[in-house]
N, C-alpha and C positions, 0 to 999 in steps of 0.2 A: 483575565485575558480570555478573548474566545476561544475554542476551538477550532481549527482551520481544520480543512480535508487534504490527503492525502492519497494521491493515485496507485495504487499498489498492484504487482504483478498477480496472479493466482500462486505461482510459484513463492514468491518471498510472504502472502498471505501465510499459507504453509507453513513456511521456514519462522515465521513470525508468532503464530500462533503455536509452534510445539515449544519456544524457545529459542531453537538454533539461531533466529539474528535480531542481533543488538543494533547493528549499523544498519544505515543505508548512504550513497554515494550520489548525489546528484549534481547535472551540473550548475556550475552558479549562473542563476539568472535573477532578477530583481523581482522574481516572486519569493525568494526565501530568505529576504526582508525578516520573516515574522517568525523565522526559526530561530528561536535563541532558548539557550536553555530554563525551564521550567515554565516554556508552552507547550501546547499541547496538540494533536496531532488525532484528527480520526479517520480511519483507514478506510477507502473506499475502493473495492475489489470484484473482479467478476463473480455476475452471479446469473442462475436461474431463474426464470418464473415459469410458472405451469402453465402448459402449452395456454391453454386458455382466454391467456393476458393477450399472445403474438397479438402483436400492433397495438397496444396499450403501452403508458407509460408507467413506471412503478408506482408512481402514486394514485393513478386511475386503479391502478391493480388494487390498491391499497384499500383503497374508500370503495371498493366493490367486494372486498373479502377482506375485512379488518382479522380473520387469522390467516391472513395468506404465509405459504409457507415457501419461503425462495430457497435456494440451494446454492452454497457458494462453490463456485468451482474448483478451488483452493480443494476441497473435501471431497468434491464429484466430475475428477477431469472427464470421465467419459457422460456424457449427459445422462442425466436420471429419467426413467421411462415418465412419459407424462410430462415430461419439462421441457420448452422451445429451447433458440438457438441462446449460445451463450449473452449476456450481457455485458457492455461495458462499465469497468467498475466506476468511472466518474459519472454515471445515472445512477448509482445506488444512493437514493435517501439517507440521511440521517436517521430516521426512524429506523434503520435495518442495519445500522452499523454496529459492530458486536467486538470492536476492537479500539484502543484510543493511546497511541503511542505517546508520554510523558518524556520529555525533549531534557536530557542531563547534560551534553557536551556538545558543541556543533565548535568542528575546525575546516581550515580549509586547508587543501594540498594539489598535488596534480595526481591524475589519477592512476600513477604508473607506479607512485611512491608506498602503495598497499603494501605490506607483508603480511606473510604466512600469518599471522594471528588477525591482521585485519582482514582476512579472506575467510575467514575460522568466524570472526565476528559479523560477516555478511551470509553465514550460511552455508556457506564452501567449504570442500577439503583441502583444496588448493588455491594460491595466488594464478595459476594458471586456468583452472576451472573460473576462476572469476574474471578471468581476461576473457576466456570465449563467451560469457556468458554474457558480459559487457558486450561484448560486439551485436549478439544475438539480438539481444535488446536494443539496440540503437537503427540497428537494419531492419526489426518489425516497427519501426514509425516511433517510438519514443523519441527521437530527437535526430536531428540530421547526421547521419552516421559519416559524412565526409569532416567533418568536426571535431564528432564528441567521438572518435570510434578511439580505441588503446593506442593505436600507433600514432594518433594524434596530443596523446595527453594532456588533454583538457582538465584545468582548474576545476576540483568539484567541492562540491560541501558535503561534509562529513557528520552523520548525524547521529549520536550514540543516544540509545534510547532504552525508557521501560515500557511494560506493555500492561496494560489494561485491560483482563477481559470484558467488556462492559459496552451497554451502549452507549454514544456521546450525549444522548439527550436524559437520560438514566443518572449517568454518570452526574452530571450540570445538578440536576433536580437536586441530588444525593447531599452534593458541595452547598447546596444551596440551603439546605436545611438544615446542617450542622453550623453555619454561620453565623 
């Protein structure tokens, strides 16, 4: 099964990369089709490039300094001297992916039905922290927040996962040669 991408906040990058979450919550639409357990998942996240690139694409960046060195924002919320405005993490290449979520449980629920330990599994201290948080996130443009906002409780898919530090294309090659 290929590897599909995955649009990730800087914040749950974070939370993703120290450990703290296993889940994530999205809502069902007939893009996640292809989430079933034991596919796989690579995380695309904001990130920097050095000023240099402004108005270049990452892959222009790329083929112009094959060690180009980007900065994920997850690691550098305030921008790194030397590094343009943020990027959005759905232009980040494969080549630069350094994370590959392995897909164990995908259930669906409504999304009010979280408890204390499913908020613990999203990264959160609280089921209440994860309700603002949820809001947060639907009101910066992730999805139409007159819908998917908490007091709406929209149907979501539930996605318990492992993490992979690794690049997706690394990763593939790795699979490929023990096969």
């Amino acid at each position: 099964m290929t590897p599909q991408p995955i649009n990730i906040s800087a914040d749950d990058a974070r939370k993703i990369a120290a450990g703290h979450k296993v889940n994530i919550r999205r809502i069902n639409t007939g893009r996640m089709r292809f989430v079933v357990p034991g596919a796989q998942l690579w995380v695309r996240e904001p990130f920097y490039l050095p000023v240099r690139f402004d108005g270049r694409s990452p892959l222009q960046a790329s083929s112009a300094d094959p060690n180009l060195d980007l900065r994920f924002v997850a690691h550098w919320p305030d921008r790194p001297a030397g590094y343009g405005s943020p990027r959005a993490g759905r232009t980040l290449p494969k080549t630069f992916s350094r994370m590959v979520l392995r897909i164990a449980l995908v259930e669906e629920q409504n999304l009010q039905d979280i408890d204390e330990q499913g908020a613990l599994r999203e990264g959160f201290g609280s089921r209440a922290s994860f309700a603002r948080d949820w809001d947060r996130a639907q009101q910066n443009g992730f999805s139409k927040a007159d819908i998917s906002g908490w007091r709406c409780n929209p149907r979501v898919t539930v996605i318990t996962f492992t993490t992979e530090h690794a690049n997706v294309i690394e990763l593939c090659e790795r699979r490929r040669e023990v096969a």
